[in-house]
N, C-alpha and C positions, 0 to 999 in steps of 0.2 A: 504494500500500500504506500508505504514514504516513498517508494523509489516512481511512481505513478505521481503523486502528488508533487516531487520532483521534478518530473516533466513537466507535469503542468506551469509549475513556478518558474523554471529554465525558459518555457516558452514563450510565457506574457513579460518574464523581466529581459528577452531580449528586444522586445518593443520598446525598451526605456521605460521613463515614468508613467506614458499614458498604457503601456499596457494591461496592468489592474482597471485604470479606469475604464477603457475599451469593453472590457472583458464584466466590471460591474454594470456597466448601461445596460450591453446586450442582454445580462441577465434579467437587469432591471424592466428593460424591453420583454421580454418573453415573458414577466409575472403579469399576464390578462388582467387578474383582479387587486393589483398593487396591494397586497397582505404581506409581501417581500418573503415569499415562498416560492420556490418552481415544482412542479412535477420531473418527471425522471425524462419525458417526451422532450420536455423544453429544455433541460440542461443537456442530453443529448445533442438537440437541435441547437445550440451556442456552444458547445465545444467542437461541433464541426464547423459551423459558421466563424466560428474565431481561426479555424484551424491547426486546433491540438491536435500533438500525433499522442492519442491515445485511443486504444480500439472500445466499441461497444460493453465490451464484457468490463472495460476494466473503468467506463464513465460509469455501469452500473454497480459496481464494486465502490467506487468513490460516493456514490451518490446515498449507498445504505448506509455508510461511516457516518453520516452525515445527514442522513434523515432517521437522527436518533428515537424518536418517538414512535417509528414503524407506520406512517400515514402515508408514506408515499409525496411526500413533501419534505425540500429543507430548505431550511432557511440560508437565502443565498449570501445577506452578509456575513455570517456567521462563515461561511465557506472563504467566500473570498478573507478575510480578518486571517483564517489559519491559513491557507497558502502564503500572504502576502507574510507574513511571519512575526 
């Protein structure tokens, strides 16, 4: 899992400073109903649209670390806070 969430961070801190924020928008973007939640569809859909190289299995892997409560929802600041470090 760190070596995954590695990548991810390797990825957005090669865009410089705005890459976090890039990467918060879109998230921010894909929450429909501004609760600052995603489903697992829509961070899917922003980790390909950002163009992380990480596969299907392993955004769904990240996405249960992190939709601690089991609804099938997390909270995407909460995400981005632990990547950004």
């Amino acid at each position: 899992m760190e070596l995954i969430l590695l990548r991810i961070k390797r990825r957005l801190a090669s865009r410089n400073a705005c890459g976090y924020l890039v990467f918060e928008k879109a998230l921010r973007a894909a929450d429909i109903d501004c609760d600052m939640m995603v489903s697992i569809h829509e961070f899917k859909k922003v980790i390909q649209q950002q163009r992380i190289d990480i596969t299907e299995t392993e955004a769904s892997m990240v996405f249960e670390v992190f939709d601690q409560e089991g609804t099938g929802l997390m909270n995407y600041p909460e995400f981005v806070y632990a990547i950004r470090g």
